[in-house]
VOGU-3710 file (C-alpha; in Angstrom, 3 decimals, decimal comma):
1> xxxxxxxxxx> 0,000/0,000/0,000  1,475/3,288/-0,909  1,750/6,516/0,856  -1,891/7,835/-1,159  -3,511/5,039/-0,007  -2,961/4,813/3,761  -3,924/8,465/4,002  -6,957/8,118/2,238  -7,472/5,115/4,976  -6,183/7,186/7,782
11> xxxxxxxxxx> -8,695/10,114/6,342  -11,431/7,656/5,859  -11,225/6,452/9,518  -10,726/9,842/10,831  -14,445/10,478/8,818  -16,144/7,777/10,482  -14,867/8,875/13,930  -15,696/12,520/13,497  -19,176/11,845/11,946  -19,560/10,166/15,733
21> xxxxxxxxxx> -18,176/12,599/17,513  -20,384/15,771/16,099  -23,610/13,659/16,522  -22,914/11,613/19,885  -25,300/12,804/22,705  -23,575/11,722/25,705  -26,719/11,888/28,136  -28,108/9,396/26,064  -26,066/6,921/27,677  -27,843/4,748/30,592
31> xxxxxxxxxx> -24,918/4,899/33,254  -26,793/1,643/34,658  -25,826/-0,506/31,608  -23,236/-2,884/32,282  -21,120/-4,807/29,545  -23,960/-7,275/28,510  -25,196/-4,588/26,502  -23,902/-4,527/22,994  -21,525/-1,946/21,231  -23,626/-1,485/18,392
41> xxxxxxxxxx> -26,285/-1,245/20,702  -24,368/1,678/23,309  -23,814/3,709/20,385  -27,124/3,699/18,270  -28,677/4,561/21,400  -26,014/7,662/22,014  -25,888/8,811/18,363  -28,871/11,508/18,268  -31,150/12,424/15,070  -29,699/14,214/12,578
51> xxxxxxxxxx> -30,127/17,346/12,433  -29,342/20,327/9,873  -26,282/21,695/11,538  -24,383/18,400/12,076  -24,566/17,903/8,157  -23,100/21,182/7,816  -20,497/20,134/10,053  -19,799/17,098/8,446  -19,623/19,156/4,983  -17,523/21,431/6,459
61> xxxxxxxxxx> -15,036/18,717/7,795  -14,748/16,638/4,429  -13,850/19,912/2,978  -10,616/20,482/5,201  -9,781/16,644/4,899  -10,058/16,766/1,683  -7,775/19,433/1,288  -4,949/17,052/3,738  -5,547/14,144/1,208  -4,730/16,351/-1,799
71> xxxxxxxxxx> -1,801/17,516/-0,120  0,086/17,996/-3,373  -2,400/20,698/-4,818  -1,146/22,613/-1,611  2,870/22,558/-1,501  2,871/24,213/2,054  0,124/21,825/3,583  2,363/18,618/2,889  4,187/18,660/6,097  3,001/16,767/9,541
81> xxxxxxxxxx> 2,538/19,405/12,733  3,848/18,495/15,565  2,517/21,499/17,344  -0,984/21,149/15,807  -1,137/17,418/16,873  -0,060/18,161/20,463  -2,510/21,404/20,651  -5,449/19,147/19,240  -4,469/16,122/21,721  -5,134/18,642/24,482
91> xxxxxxxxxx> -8,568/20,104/23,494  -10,431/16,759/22,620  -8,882/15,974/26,005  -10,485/18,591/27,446  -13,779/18,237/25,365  -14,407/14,710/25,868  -13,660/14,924/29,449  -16,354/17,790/29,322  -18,809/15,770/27,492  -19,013/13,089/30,481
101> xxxxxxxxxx> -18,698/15,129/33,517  -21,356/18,046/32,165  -23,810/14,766/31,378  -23,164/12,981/34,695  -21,012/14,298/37,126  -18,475/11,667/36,478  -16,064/10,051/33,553  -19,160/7,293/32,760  -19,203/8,081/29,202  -15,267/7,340/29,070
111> xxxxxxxxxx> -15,459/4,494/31,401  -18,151/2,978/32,455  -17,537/-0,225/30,167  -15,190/-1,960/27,463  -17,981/-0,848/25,013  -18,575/2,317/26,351  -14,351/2,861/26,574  -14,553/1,937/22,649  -16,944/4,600/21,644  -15,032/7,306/24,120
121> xxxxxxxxxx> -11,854/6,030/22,209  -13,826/7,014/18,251  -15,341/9,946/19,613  -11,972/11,378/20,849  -10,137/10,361/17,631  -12,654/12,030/15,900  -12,079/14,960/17,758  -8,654/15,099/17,983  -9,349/14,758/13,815  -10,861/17,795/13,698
131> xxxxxxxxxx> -8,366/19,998/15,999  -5,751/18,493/14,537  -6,477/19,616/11,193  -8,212/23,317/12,130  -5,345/24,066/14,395  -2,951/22,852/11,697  -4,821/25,449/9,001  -4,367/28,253/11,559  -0,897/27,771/11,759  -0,958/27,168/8,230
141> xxxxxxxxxx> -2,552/30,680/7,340  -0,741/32,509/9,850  2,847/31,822/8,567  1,208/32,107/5,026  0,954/35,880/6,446  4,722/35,983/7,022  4,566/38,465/9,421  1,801/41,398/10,637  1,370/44,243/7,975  2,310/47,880/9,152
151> xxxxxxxxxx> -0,832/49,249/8,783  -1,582/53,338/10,865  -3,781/55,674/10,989  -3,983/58,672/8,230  -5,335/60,870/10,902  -2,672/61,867/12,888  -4,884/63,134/15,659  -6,212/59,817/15,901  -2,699/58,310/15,663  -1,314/60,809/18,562
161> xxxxxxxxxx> -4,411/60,537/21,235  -4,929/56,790/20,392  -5,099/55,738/24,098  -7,520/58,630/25,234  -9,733/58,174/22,291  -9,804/54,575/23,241  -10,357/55,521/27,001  -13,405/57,903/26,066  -15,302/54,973/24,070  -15,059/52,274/26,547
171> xxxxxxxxxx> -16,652/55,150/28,593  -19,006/55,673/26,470  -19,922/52,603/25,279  -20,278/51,636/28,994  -22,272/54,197/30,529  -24,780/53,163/27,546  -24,860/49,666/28,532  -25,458/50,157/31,945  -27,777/52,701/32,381  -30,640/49,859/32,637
181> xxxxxxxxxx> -28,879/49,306/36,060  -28,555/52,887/36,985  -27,051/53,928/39,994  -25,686/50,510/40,390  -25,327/46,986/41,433  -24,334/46,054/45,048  -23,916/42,052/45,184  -23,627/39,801/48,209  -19,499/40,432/48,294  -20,196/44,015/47,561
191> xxxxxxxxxx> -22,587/44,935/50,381  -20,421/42,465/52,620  -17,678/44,938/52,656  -19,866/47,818/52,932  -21,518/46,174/56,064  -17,636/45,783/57,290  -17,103/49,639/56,408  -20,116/51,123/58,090  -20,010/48,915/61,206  -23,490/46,612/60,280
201> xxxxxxxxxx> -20,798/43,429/60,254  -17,559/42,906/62,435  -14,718/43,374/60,024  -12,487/40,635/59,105  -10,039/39,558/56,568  -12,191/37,129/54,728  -12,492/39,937/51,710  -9,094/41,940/51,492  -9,090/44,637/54,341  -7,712/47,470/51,638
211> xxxxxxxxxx> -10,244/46,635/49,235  -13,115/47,122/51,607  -11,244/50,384/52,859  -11,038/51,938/49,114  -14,662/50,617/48,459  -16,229/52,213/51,555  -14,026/55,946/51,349  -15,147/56,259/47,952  -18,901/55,197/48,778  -18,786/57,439/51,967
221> xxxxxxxxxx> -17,713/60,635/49,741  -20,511/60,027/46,976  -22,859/59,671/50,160  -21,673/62,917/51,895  -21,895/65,177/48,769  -25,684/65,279/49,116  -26,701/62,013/46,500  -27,534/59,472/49,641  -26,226/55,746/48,809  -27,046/56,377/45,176
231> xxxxxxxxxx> -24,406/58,722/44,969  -22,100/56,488/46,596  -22,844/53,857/44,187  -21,955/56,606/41,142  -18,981/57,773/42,941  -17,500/54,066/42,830  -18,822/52,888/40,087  -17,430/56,151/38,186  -14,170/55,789/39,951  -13,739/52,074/38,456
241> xxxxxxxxxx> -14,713/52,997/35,485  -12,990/55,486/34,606  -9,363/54,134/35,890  -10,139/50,794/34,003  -11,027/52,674/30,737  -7,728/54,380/30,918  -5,859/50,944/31,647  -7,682/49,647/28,918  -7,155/52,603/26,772  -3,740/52,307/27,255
251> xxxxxxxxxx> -3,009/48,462/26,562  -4,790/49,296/22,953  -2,303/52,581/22,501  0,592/49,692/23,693  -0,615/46,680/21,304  -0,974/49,537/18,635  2,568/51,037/19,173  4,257/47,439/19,347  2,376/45,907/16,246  2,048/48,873/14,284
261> xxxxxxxxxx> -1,836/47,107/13,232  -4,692/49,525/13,269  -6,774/46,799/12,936  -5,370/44,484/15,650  -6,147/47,568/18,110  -9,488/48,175/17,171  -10,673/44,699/17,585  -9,053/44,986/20,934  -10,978/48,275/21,745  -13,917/46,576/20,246
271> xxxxxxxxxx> -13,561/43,380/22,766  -12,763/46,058/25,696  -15,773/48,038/24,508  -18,565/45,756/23,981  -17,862/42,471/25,509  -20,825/42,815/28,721  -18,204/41,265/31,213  -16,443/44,496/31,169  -19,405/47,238/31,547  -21,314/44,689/33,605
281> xxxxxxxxxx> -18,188/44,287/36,559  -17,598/47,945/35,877  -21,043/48,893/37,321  -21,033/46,684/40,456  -19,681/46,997/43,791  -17,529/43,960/43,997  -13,704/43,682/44,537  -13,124/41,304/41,540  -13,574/44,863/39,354  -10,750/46,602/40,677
291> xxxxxxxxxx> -8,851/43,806/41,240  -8,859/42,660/37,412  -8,281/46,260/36,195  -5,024/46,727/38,617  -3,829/43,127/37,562  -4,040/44,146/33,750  -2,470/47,129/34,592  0,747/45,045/36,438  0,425/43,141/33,447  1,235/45,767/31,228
301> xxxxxxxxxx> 3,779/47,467/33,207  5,555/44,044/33,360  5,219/43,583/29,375  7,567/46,913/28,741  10,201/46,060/31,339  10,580/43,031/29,688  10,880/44,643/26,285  12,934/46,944/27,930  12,743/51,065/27,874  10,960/51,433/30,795
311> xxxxxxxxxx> 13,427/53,142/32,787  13,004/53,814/36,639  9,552/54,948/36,364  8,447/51,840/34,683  9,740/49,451/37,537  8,337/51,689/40,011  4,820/51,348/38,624  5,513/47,054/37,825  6,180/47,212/41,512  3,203/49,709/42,328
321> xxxxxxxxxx> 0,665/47,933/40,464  1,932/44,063/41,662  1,529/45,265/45,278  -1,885/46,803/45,048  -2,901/43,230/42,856  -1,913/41,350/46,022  -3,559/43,903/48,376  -6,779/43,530/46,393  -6,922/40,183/46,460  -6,662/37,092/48,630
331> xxxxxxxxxx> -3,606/35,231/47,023  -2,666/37,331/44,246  0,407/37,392/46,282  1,038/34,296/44,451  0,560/35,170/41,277  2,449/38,796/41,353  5,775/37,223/43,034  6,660/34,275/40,964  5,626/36,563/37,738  8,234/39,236/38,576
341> xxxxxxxxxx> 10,642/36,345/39,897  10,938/34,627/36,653  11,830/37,143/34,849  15,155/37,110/36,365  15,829/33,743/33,898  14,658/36,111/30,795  15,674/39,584/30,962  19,738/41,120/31,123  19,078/43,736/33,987  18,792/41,031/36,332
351> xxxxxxxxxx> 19,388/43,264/39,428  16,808/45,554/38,563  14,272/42,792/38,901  15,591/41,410/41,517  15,333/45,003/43,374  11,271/45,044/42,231  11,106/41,658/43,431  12,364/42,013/46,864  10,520/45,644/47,165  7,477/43,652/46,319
361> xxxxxxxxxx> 7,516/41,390/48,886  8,556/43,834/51,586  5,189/46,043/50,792  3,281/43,248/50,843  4,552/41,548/53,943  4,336/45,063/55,602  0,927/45,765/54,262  -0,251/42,536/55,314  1,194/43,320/58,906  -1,221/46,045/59,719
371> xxxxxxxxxx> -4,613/44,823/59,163  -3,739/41,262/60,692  -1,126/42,431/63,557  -1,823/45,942/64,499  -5,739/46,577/64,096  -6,248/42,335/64,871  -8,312/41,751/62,664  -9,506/37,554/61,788  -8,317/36,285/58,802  -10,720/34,804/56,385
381> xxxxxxxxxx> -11,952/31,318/56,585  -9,322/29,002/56,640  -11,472/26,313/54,726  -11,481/28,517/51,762  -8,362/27,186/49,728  -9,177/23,381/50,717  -12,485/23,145/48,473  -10,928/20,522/46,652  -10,303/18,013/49,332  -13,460/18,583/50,984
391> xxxxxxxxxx> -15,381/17,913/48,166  -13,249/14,491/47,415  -14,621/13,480/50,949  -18,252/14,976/50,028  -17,923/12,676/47,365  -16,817/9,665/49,008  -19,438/10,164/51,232  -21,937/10,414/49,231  -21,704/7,198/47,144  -19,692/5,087/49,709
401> xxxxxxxxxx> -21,560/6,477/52,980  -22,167/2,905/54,721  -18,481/2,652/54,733  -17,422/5,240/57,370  -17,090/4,614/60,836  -18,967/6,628/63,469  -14,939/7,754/64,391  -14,527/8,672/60,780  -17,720/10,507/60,491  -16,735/12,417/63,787
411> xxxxxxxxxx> -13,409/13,659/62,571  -15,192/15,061/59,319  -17,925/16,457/61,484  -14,540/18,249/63,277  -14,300/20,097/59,911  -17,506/20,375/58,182  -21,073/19,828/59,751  -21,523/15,827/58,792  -25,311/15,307/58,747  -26,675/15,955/55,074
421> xxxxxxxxxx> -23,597/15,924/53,086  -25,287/13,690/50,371  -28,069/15,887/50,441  -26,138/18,925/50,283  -23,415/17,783/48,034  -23,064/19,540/44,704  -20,274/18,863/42,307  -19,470/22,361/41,034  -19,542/24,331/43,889  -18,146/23,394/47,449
431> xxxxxxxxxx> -20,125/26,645/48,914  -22,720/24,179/50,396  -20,162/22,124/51,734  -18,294/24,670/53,183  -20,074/27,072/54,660  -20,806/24,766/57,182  -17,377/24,815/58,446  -16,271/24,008/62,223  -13,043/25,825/62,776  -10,977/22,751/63,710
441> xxxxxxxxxx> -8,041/22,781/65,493  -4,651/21,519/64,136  -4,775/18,155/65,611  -8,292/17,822/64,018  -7,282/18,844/60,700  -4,568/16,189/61,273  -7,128/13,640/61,907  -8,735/15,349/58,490  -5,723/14,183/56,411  -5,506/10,799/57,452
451> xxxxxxxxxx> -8,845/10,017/56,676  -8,408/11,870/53,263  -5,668/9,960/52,625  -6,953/6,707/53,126  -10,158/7,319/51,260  -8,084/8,048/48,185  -6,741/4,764/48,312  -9,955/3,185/48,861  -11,532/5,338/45,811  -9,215/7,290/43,735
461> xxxxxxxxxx> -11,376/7,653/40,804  -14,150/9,175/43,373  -11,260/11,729/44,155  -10,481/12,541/40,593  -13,995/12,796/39,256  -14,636/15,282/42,189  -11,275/17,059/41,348  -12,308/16,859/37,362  -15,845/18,029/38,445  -14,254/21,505/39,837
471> xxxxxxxxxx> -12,208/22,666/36,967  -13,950/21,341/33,622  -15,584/24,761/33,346  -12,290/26,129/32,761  -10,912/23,862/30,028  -14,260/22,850/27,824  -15,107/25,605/26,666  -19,025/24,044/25,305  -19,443/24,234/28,942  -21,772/27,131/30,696
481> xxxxxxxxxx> -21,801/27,369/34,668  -24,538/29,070/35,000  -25,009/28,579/39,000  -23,899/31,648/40,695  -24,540/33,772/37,184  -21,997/35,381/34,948  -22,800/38,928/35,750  -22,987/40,831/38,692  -26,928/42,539/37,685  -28,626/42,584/40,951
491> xxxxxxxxxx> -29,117/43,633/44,614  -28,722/41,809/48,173  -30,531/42,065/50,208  -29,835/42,238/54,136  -27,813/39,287/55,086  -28,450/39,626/58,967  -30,397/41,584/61,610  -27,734/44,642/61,624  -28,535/45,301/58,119  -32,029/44,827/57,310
501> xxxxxxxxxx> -33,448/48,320/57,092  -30,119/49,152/54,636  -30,654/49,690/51,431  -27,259/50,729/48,942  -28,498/50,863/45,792  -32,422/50,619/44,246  -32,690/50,607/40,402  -34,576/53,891/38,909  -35,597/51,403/36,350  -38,621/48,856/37,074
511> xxxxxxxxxx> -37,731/44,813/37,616  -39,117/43,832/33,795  -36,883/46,577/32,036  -33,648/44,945/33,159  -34,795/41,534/32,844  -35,146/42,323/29,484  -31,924/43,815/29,354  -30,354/41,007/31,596  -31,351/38,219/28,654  -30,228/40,248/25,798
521> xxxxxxxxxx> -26,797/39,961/26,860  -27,045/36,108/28,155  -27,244/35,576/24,772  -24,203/35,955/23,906  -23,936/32,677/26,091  -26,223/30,880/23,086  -24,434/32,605/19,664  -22,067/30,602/17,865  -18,580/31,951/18,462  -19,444/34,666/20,025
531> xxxxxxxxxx> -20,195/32,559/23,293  -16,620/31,851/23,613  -15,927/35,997/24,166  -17,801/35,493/27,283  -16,596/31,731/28,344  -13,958/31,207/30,813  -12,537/27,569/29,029  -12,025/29,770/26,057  -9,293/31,711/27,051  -7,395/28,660/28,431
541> xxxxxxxxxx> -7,517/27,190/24,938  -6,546/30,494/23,355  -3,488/30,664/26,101  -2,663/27,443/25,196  -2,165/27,817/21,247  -0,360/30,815/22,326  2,105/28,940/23,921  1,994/26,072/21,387  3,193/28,898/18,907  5,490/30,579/21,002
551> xxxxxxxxxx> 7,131/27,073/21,443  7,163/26,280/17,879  9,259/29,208/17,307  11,802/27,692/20,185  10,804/31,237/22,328  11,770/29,618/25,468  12,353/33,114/27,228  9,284/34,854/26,533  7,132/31,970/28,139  8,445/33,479/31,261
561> xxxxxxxxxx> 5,584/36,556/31,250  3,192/33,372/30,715  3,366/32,449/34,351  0,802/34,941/35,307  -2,104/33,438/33,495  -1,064/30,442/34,229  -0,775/30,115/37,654  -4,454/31,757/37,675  -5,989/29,445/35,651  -4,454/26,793/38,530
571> xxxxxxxxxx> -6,108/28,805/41,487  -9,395/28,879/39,067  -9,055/24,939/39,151  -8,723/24,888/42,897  -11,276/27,379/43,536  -14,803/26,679/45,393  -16,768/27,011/41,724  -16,571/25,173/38,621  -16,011/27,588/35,474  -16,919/30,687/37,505
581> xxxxxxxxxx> -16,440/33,915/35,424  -15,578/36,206/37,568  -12,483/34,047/38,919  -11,249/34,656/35,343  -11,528/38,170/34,725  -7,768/38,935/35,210  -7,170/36,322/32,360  -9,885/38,084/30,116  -8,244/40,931/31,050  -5,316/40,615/30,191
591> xxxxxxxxxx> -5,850/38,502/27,155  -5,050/40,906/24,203  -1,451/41,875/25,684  -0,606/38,145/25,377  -1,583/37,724/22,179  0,197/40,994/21,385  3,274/39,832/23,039  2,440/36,113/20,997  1,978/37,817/17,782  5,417/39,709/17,818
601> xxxxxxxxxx> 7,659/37,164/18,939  5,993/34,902/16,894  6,444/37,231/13,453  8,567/40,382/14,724  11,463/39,337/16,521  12,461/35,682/15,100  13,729/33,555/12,934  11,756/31,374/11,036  13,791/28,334/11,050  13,081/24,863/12,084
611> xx> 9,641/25,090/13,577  8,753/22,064/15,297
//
C-alpha cells in the first residue's frame, strides 16, 4: 500500500470517527448498563437524530480533509505538525472529558464499560481529527501571512491621542450599557464589605481589608456630597470605570505602538468596549472589578520592562501595580511574586528585577502586617483554599456512605457539619459544603488528612472525578456554569439583623426593564462563536495555542511573562466554583497583551527556522 492510499485510509477512519463525535449525545447513555449490553447497541442509542447543523459540520469537515488528502495541490500543507497534533491532543482531552462530567457528574461516558471505553476512544479520535487539522490550518494561514502588515492611521490626531480616544469609548460605550442598572449593582461580596465599612458586620479579613477600605471611602464621599447611597454607588462605580477605561485605553495605545496594526487595536478596543463582562463588573460593587483592572495594569507594566525602555519609572509602577494586585486580592500574592521572579531567567538587567522583586515582597509583607497584627483583625476562613479536598470526601461520602465509621464521620464532622452531606453535596460548587465549616483545630485537621488519605486509596477515581468536576468549566469551553450567574446585575438584600433596614443601591428602572436587558446579553452565552468571548474555558484554549506557537518558534524566554495566566488558571481549578467567570476576569483581562506579546515574537522578533 502506498503513501496515497494509507492516508486516504487514515482520512477515511478519521471520517467515520468525526461523523460520531459531532452527533454523539452523551446523556443518552444509561450509566446503569453494564457490559452485557452490545456496542452497536451503546452507540445507536447515544448517536442523536440528525439534524441540519451536524450535516453542515460534516460538509464542512470533508472539505478540510479533503484538502490534507490532496496535499500535493497545496505545496505548504504537505508537512506533519507536531505542534498542531499536540494542541489538538489537548482540546479533545479537554472536550471529551467535558462531554461526560457536564452529562453525569463523572467520567461514565469514558469508562463505564469496554464498550462504552470503545466509543469514548472514536469519539476522541474524531475529535482530535478535527483539531488536529483546524489548528494545523491556523498555523498554516498565519505563517502564510509571514509576518503582521504595518498598517496606521492617516489621521494623525487619531494616531497621537490613540489611548484617550480609546479611554473615552469604553466610557461611552459603557455608561450606555449600563444605564438599565442605573445607579448601580451592590452584590452579596459588595454589600459584605460595605456592612464591614459602616459597622453593620464585624470586620475581618475574609475579603481583602484594603479593598473594603477603598470601596467604603469612595462610597462614603458620593454619600456625603448630598446624593444618599445612590451617589455612593456613582462615585464608585465612576471611579472604576474610569481608571479601568484608561488601563484599557492604554493596553490598545501599547498593542498599537508594538504591532504597528490599526486593525489588531481596534478589535481589541472593540472586545474592551462591547464584551458585557467588562461594563457589567464595571457597574457593580464587587472587589473582583478593581482587582482585574489593577492586575491588567501590572500586566502591562511588566510587558515593557521586559521589552525593555521602561526606565526607573516603569519598575516603580511594575512594583506599584503588583503590590496593590496582592492587596486587592486574597492570594494574588502568588501570582504577582513568581511573575516578577521569573523574569530574572529572561531579561539582562537582572538586578533591577531582583530590586522590584524584593521591594514587592517587603510592601506586601508590611501591608499585610497592619490589618492582621496591628488593628487584629480575623483572617478569612481558613477552609477557603481546601475546596478541593473537601469535596473528594463529600464525594466519598456520598456514594460510599455505609463505609465510614462513626470515628470517621466524627473527625469530618470536626471540619464540616456531617449530617446531610449527600443531600447537600453539589459537584461544582463546594459553597454548600463549606459554609458549614467548624473551625478545627490543628490536631483535628490532622485527623482530616488521614482520613483523606486513606479514602483516596480506597476510591481514587471518586477523588479525581470530584477534582475533574471543579475545573472542567475552565478547560471545555461548550461548557456554561450558570449557578452563581456570569454577571454581577442585581441587589442583596440584608444578610443579617444589623442590616435589614439598609438599602445601597435601588434601580430607577422597574424589575421587567432589566430583565429584558439582563437576557439580551445572556445571549451571547447561546451565539455561535461569540459565546466563547464570554466563556472562561475559552481563554485557556486560546493561552494554550499561544504557547503552542510561542514554542514552535523555540521562544523559550518569553514563556516566562506566561506564568501569570497560568498560575491563575491553577487557582481557578482549585477554587470553590466550577467555570466561575468572575475568577477569570484577570485572564480576560489581560488577554489581548498576550496575544500581542504572541503575535510579535511569533512574526517580529524571530527567525523562522526549524519550527517544530
Amino acid at each position: 500500500m502506498n503513501n496515497k492510499n494509507i492516508i486516504l485510509v487514515i482520512y477515511g477512519v478519521l471520517t467515520l470517527c468525526s461523523g460520531v463525535a459531532i452527533s454523539i449525545v452523551p446523556s443518552n447513555l444509561k450509566t446503569n448498563m453494564n457490559e452485557t449490553i452490545s456496542f452497536w447497541k451503546l452507540l445507536r442509542n447515544e448517536l442523536g437524530e440528525i439534524k441540519v447543523e451536524h450535516i453542515l459540520a460534516m460538509l464542512l469537515i470533508l472539505l478540510i480533509y479533503k484538502r490534507q488528502i490532496n496535499s500535493n495541490k497545496y505545496p505548504d500543507n504537505k508537512c506533519f505538525s507536531k505542534s498542531a497534533f499536540v494542541i489538538g491532543f489537548i482540546y479533545s482531552i479537554f472536550i471529551i472529558c467535558g462531554m461526560s462530567l457536564s452529562a453525569f457528574h463523572s467520567l461514565d461516558f469514558i469508562l463505564l464499560n469496554k464498550n462504552q471505553m470503545m466509543i469514548a476512544f472514536i469519539v476522541f479520535t474524531g475529535l482530535w481529527g478535527i483539531f488536529y487539522v483546524l489548528v494545523k490550518e491556523i498555523i498554516l494561514f498565519i505563517d502564510y501571512k509571514n509576518n503582521i502588515p504595518v498598517i496606521k492611521f492617516n489621521n494623525q490626531f487619531f494616531e497621537k491621542h490613540f489611548g484617550v480616544i480609546c479611554t473615552i469609548i469604553m466610557l461611552a460605550g459603557w455608561l450606555v450599557f449600563a444605564i438599565p442598572f442605573f445607579p448601580g449593582s451592590v452584590p452579596h461580596d459588595g454589600r459584605n464589605q460595605l456592612n464591614m465599612y459602616f459597622g453593620y458586620g464585624s470586620m475581618n479579613l475574609h475579603h481583602p481589608y484594603y479593598s473594603t477600605i477603598i470601596l467604603g471611602t469612595i462610597f462614603k464621599i458620593g454619600e456625603n456630597t448630598g446624593g444618599g447611597h445612590a451617589g455612593g454607588c456613582i462615585a464608585y462605580n465612576a471611579f472604576q470605570s474610569v481608571f479601568g477605561a484608561i488601563v484599557f485605553g492604554e493596553i490598545c495605545k501599547y498593542i498599537y505602538g508594538k504591532l504597528k496594526n490599526k486593525y489588531i487595536a481596534v478589535i481589541v478596543l472593540i472586545f474592551y468596549s462591547a464584551a458585557p463582562m467588562w461594563w457589567t463588573y464595571m457597574q457593580a460593587l464587587i472587589k473582583d472589578s478593581l482587582c482585574f483592572i489593577v492586575f491588567a495594569w501590572f500586566i502591562l507594566e511588566l510587558v515593557k520592562v521586559y521589552f525593555g525602555g521602561s526606565g526607573r519609572m516603569g519598575y516603580a509602577r511594575m512594583i506599584i501595580a503588583g503590590v496593590l494586585t496582592a492587596l486587592l486580592r486574597n492570594g494574588m500574592s502568588l501570582i504577582i511574586i513568581p511573575a516578577v521572579f521569573v523574569l530574572l531567567f529572561a531579561v539582562k538587567d537582572k538586578r533591577k528585577i531582583f530590586i522590584s522583586m524584593t521591594g514587592i515582597i517587603i510592601l506586601i509583607v508590611l501591608f499585610h502586617y497592619f490589618p492582621e497584627n496591628i488593628l487584629g483583625l480575623k483572617p478569612g476562613n481558613q477552609v477557603e483554599d481546601k475546596s478541593i479536598p473537601l469535596q473528594q470526601i463529600a464525594r466519598t461520602v456520598t456514594f460510599f456512605e455505609d463505609e465510614f465509621t462513626d470515628e470517621d464521620k466524627e473527625i469530618i464532622n470536626y471540619i464540616v457539619k456531617y449530617d446531610g452531606i449527600p443531600e447537600r453535596y453539589n459537584p461544582e460548587t463546594s459553597d454548600p459544603i463549606k459554609n458549614h465549616f467548624g473551625n478545627p483545630t490543628k490536631e483535628e485537621w490532622r485527623n482530616f488528612w488521614h482520613l483523606w488519605i486513606r479514602k483516596f486509596k480506597q476510591h481514587p477515581r471518586t477523588y479525581v472525578e470530584a477534582f475533574l468536576n471543579n475545573i472542567y468549566g475552565y478547560t471545555d469551553p461548550l461548557y456554561f456554569y450558570y449557578g452563581l450567574g456570569s454577571y454581577p446585575l442585581y441587589n442583596k438584600g440584608s444578610l443579617g439583623n444589623n442590616d435589614e433596614n439598609v438599602i445601597y443601591s435601588e434601580y430607577i428602572f422597574d424589575d421587567d426593564f432589566r430583565s429584558a436587558c439582563s437576557d439580551m446579553i445572556y445571549t451571547w452565552n447561546k451565539i455561535p462563536l461569540l459565546s466563547f468571548v464570554v466563556n472562561p474555558a475559552f481563554y485557556t484554549w486560546m493561552l494554550i495555542f499561544i504557547l503552542g506557537l510561542l514554542i514552535r518558534r523555540r521562544q523559550w524566554k518569553v514563556l516566562t511573562l506566561y506564568s501569570a495566566p497560568i498560575l491563575i488558571i491553577a487557582m481557578c481549578c482549585l477554587s470553590p466554583v466550577n467555570g466561575l467567570l468572575r475568577y477569570m476576569l484577570p485572564v480576560m483581562a489581560t488577554i489581548p497583551v498576550f496575544m500581542m506579546v504572541g503575535i510579535f515574537f511569533y512574526f517580529g522578533n524571530t527567525s523562522h527556522e526549524n519550527p517544530v
